[in-house]
C-alpha positions as CSV (number, residue, x, y, z in Angstrom):
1,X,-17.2,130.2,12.9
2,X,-18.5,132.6,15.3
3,X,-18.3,136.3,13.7
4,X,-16.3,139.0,15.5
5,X,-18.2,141.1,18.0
6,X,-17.3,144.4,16.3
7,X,-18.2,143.1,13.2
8,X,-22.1,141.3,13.9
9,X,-23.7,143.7,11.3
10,X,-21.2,142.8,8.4
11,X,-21.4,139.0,9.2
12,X,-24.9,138.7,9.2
13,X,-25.8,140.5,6.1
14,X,-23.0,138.2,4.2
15,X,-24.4,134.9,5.8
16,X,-28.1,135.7,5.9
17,X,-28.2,135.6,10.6
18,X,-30.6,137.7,11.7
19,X,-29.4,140.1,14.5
20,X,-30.5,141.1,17.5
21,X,-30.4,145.0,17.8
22,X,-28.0,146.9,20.3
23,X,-27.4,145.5,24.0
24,X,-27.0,147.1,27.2
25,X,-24.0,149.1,28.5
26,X,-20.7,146.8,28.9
27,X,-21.0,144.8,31.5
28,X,-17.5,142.8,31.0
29,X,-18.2,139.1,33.0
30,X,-21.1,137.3,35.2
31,X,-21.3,133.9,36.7
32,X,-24.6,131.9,36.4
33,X,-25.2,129.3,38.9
34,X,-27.2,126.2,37.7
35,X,-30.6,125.2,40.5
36,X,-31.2,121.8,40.7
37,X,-34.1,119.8,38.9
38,X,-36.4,118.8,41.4
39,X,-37.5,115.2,41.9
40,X,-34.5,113.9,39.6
41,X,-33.2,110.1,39.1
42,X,-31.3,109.3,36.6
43,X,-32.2,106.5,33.8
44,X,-29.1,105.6,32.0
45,X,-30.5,104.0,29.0
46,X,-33.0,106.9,28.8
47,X,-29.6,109.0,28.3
48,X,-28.1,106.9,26.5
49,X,-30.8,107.1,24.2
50,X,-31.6,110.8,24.3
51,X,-27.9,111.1,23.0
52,X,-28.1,108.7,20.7
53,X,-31.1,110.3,19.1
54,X,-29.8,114.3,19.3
55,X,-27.1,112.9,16.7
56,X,-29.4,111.2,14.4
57,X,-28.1,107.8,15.2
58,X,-30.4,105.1,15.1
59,X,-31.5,103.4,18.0
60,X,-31.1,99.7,18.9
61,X,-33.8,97.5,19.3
62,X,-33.0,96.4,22.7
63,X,-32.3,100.1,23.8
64,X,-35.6,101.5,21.6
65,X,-37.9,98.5,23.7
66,X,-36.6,99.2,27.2
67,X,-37.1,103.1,26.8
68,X,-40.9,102.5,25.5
69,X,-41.4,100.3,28.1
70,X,-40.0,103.1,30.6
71,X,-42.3,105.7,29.7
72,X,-45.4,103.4,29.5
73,X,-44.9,102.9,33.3
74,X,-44.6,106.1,34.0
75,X,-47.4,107.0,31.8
76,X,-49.6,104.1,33.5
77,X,-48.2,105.4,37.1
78,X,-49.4,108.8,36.3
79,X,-53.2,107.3,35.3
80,X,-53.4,105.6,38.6
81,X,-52.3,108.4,40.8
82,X,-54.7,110.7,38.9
83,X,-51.7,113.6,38.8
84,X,-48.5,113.4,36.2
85,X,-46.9,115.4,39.3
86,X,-47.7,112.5,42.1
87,X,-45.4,110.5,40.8
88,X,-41.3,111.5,40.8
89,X,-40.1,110.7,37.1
90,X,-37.3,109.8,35.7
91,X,-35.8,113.1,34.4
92,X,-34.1,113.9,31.6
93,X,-31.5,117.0,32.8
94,X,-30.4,116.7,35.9
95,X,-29.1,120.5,36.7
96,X,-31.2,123.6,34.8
97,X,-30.2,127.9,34.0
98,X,-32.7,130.2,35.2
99,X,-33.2,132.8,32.6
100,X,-35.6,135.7,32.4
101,X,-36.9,136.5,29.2
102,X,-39.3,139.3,28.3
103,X,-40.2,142.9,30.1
104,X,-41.6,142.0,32.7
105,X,-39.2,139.3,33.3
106,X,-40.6,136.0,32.9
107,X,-38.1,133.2,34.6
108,X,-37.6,130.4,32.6
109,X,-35.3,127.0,33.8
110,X,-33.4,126.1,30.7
111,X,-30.9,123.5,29.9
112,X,-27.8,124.9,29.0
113,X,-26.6,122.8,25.9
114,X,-23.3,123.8,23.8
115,X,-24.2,120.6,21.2
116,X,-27.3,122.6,19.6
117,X,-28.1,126.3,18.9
118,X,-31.2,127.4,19.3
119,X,-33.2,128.9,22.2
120,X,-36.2,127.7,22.3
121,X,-38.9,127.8,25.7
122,X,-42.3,126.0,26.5
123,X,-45.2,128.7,25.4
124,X,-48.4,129.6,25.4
125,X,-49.3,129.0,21.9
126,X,-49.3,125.2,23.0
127,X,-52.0,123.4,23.4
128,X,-52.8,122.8,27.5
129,X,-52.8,118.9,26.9
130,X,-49.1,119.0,25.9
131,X,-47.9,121.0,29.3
132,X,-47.4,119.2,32.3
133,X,-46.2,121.3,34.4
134,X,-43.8,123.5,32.6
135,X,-43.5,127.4,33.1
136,X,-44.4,128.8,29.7
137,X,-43.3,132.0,28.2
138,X,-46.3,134.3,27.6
139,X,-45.2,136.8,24.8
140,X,-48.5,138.9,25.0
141,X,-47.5,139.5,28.4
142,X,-44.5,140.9,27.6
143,X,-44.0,144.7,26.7
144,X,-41.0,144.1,24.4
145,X,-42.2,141.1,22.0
146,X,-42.7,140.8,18.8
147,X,-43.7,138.2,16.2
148,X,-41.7,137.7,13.3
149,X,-43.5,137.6,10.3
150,X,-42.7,134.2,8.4
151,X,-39.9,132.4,10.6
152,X,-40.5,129.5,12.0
153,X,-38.3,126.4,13.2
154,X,-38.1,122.8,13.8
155,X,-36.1,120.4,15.5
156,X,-36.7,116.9,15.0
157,X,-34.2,114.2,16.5
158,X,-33.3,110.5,15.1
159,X,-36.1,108.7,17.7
160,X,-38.7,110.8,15.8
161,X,-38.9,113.3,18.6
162,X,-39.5,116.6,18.0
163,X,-40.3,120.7,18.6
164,X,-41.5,123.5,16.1
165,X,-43.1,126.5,16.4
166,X,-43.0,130.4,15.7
167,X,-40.5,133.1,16.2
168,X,-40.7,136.1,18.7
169,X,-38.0,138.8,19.4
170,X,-37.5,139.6,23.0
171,X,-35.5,140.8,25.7
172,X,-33.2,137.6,27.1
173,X,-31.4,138.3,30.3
174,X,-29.2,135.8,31.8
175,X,-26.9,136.3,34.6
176,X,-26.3,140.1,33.9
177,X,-25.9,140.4,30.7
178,X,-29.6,141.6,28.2
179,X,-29.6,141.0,24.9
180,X,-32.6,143.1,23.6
181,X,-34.6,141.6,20.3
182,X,-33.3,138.3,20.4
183,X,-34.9,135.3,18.9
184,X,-36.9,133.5,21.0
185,X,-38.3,130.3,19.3
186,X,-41.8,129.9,21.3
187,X,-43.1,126.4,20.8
188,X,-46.2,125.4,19.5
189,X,-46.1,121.9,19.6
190,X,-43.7,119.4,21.3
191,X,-43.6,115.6,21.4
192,X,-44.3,113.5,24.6
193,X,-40.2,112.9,25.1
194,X,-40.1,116.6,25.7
195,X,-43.6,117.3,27.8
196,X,-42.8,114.6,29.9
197,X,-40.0,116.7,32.1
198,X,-42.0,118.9,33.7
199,X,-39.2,121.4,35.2
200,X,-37.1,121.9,32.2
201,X,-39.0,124.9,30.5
202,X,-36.8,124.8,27.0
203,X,-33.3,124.9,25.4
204,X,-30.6,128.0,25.5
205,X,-28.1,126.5,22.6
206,X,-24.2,127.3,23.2
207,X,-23.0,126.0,20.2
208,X,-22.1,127.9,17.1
209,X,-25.1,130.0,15.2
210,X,-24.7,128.1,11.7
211,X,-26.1,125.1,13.3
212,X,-29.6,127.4,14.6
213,X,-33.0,126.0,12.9
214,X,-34.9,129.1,12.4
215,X,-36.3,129.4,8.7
216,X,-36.2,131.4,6.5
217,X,-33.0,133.3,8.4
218,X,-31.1,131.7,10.8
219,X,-30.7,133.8,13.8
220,X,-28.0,134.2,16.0
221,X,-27.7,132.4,19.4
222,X,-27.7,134.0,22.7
223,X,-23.7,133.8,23.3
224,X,-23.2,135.5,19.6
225,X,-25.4,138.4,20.9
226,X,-24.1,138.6,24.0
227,X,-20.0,138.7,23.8
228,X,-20.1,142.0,22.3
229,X,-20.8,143.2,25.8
230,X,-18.0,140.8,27.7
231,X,-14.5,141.4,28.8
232,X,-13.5,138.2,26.3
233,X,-15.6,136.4,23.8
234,X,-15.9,133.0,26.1
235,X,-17.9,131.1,28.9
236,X,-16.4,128.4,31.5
237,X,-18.1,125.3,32.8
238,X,-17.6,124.6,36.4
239,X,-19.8,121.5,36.8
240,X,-20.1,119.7,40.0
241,X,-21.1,115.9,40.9
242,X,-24.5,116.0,42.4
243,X,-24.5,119.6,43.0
244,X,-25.3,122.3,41.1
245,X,-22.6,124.0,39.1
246,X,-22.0,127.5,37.2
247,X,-21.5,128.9,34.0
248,X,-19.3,132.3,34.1
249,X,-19.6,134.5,31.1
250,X,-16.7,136.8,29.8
251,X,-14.2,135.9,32.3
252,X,-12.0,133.0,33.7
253,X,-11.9,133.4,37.0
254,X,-9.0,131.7,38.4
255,X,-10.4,130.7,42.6
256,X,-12.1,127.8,40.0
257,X,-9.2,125.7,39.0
258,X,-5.6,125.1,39.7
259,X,-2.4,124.6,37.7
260,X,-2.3,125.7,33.9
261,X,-5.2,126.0,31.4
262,X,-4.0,124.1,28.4
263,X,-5.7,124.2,25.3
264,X,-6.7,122.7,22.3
265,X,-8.0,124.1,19.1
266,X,-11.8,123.8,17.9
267,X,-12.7,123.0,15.0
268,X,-16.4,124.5,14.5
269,X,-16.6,122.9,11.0
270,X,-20.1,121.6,11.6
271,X,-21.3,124.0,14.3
272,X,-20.2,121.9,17.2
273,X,-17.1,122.9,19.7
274,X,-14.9,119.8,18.4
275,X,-11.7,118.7,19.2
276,X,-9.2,116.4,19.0
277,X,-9.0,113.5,21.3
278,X,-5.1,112.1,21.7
279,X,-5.4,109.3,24.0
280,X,-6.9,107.7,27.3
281,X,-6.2,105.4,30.4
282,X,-8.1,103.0,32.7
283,X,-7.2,103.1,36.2
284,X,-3.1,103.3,36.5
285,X,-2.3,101.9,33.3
286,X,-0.5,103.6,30.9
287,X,-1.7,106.2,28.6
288,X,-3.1,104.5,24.7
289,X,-2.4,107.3,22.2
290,X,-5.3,107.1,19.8
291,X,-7.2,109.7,17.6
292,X,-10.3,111.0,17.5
293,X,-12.7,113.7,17.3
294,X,-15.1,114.5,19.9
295,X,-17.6,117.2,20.5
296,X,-17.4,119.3,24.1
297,X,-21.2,119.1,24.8
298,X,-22.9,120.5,27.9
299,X,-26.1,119.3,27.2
300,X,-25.5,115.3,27.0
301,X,-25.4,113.6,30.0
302,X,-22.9,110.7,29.0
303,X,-19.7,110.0,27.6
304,X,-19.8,108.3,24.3
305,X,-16.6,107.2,22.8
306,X,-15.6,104.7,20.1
307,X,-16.8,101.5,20.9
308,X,-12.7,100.1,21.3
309,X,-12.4,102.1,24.3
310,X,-15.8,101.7,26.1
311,X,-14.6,98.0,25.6
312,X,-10.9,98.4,27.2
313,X,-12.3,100.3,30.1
314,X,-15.1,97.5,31.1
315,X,-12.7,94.8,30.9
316,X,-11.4,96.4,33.7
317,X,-14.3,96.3,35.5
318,X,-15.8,92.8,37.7
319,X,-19.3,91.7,36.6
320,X,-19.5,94.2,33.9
321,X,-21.1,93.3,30.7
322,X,-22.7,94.8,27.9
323,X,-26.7,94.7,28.0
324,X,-28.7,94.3,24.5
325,X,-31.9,95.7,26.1
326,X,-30.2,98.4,28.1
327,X,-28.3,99.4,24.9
328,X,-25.0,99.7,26.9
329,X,-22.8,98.4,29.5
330,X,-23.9,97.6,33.2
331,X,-21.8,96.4,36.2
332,X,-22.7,95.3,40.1
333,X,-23.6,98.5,41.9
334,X,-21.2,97.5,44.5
335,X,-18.1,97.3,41.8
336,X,-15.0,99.3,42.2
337,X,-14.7,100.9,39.1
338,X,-11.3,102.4,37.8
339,X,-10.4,106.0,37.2
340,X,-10.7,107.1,33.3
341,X,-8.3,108.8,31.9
342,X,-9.0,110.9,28.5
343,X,-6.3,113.3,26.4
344,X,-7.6,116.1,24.2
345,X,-4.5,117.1,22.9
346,X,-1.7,117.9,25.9
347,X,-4.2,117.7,28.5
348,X,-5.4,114.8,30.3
349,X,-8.7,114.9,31.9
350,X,-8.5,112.0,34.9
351,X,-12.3,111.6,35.2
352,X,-13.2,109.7,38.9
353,X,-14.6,105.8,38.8
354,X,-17.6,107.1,40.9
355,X,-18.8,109.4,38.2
356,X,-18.5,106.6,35.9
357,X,-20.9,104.9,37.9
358,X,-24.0,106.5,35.9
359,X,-27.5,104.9,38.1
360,X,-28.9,102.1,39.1
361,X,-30.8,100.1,35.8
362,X,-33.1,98.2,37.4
363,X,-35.6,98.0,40.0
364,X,-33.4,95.7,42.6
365,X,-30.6,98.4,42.5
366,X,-27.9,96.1,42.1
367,X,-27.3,96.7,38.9
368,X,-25.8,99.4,37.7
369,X,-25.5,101.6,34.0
370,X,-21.9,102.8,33.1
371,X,-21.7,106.8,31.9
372,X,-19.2,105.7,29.2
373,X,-20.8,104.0,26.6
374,X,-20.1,103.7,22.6
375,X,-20.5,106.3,20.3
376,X,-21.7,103.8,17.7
377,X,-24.1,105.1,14.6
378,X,-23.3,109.0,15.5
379,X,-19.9,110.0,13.8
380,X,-18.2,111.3,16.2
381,X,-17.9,111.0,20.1
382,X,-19.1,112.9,22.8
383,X,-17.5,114.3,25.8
384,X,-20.6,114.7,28.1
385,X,-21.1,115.8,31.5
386,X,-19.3,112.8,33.1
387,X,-16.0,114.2,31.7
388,X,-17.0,117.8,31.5
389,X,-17.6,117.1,35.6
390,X,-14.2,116.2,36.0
391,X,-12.7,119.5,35.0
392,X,-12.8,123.0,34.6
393,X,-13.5,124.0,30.8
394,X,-12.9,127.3,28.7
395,X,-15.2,127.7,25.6
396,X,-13.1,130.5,23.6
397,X,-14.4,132.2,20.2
398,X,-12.2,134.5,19.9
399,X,-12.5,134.8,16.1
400,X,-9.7,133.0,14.4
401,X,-8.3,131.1,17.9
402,X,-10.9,129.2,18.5
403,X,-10.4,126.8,21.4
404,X,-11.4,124.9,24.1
405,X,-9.4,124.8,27.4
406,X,-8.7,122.5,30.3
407,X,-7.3,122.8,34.0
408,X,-7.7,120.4,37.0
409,X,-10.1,121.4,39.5
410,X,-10.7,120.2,43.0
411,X,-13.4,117.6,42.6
């Protein structure tokens, strides 16, 4: 559970969380607007798998071959030109945070990802050979740094990917808010899955601190630092489809939705913003009341949901089918795919057969790869940014009312 602002100091020395020391005066709420990564096209069983692996699922063959094959090409394409940069990839996150860390400010494009907790930034205590582009915080150019003896952390995902390195504290700012002395986990080594996206400069983690990797303390995140200093203990999501969105901090600001917020209690059990699911719909059929829990998480692309419902939904669909080497289902480009309905508890989040509609999987472009696909191997599901698109979202930690809130938005 996320500790009570007033009460960081007491928290931390019960659970063993580092803490960041004292912030900047009040500020109450800001609003961060996301920039948009250049060069991106999506890859949808590069998601699929990116998702797949965050969660420790296994991958499947089919899906494990295809991606390998992927990034050989654009390996190979990058020999031949002679410059990583001549050739657009394939990106991984589509929409990035700038966020300006150290005194001087050094700006930073981070993905903004409330399934993980730690914030963690390209560096230069890499080697050269493993940047490719990337801006890299520089903590000996920064007045305010300052190495922490002993901590170091590690992140290692369920394709064998991975990122470790050492521990600074540093001044964080992000929208307007400073958090002076707050971990900053300054990489030292990355695997190619990560140095292969050359805009996205590191990780700011929005989940809940318990889940943070830094040894032998766990620090707190950002947020935990931060809502000391808002009006209210939350952020909102206001993503947008093919444009770039905004996170607001410490307020709900009401020009960014219409109708009620309803909401729906989190269960932060295991560090994730989890909730109940109560249902879904395809297209104007009626509403299948069904049970599950799902995780709200910024930083996955896709919807992943148990395999029974990926499978109602594409039966719906003409042409569709589900692909052993893409790992998921695909459909004709040209198909007319059905609205998606999804409940999380009262509210009903009526997600637009477009966004559905993930990228092209292959070279012809006529066929495409679905952004609901099964949640098969991980545990739980995932609402990702295809339904986190398709409505406006309140991530509350008020302590003891934790919750997560919905209201329709124009789209």
């Amino acid at each position: 559970m996320v500790p009570m602002p007033s009460s960081v100091l007491l928290t931390a020395a019960l659970a063993g969380l580092a803490v960041a020391s004292p912030l900047q005066p009040k500020v109450g709420s800001f609003s961060v607007p996301q920039v948009a990564h250049p060069n991106f096209k999506p890859h949808g069983p590069t998601q699929l798998a990116k998702a797949l692996a965050k969660y420790g699922a296994s991958l499947p063959d089919g899906l494990a071959h295809t991606v390998a094959n992927f990034d050989a090409s654009r390996r190979l394409a990058a020999r031949t030109s002679g410059s990583a940069m001549a050739t657009p990839e394939q990106y991984d996150i589509q929409y990035l945070t700038p966020v300006q860390i150290g005194t001087p400010p050094q700006t930073l494009n981070l993905d903004f990802d409330s399934g993980s907790s730690d914030l963690w930034v390209f560096s230069t205590a890499m080697t050269p050979s493993s940047v490719r582009g990337q801006a890299l915080y520089d903590p000996k150019k920064s007045n305010t740094s300052r190495l922490v003896s002993g901590a170091s952390w590690e992140i290692t995902y369920g394709d064998e990917s991975s990122s470790r390195g050492i521990v600074y504290r540093d001044t964080v700012k992000v929208g307007g808010v400073t958090v002076k002395n707050q971990a900053v986990e300054a990489a030292t080594s990355v695997s190619e899955q990560f140095t292969r996206d050359a805009s996205n400069d590191g990780l700011l983690g929005l989940a809940f601190s318990k889940l943070n990797t830094v040894k032998p303390r766990q620090e707190f995140t950002w947020f935990d630092n931060a809502a000391k200093t808002l009006d209210a203990p939350l952020f909102t999501t206001d993503l947008k489809y093919h444009k770039a969105g905004t996170y607001d901090f410490g307020v709900i600001n009401k020009s960014k939705y219409t109708g009620p917020i309803t909401y729906v209690g989190v269960d932060s059990t295991d560090g994730f913003w989890a909730v109940d699911v109560s249902g879904y719909g395809v297209g104007n059929g009626s509403f299948h009341a069904t049970e599950f829990q799902s995780i709200a998480d910024t930083g996955t692309t896709l919807a992943l949901l148990p395999a029974g419902v990926v499978e109602a939904y594409y039966a719906t669909v003409s042409g569709s089918m589900f692909d052993g080497l893409q790992g998921g289902y695909v459909f004709p480009c040209n198909a007319t795919l059905p609205n998606f309905v999804i409940g999380v508890g009262q509210a009903r989040i009526d997600i637009p057969g477009k966004y559905i509609n993930y990228a092209p999987s292959d070279k012809t472009g006529q066929t495409c790869f679905g952004g609901i696909q099964s949640d098969e191997g991980i545990g739980f599901s995932i609402l990702g940014d295809v339904v986190l698109k398709a409505a406006f979202i309140v991530f509350d930690a008020t302590p003891g009312k934790l919750r997560l809130g919905i209201a329709r938005k124009a789209l």
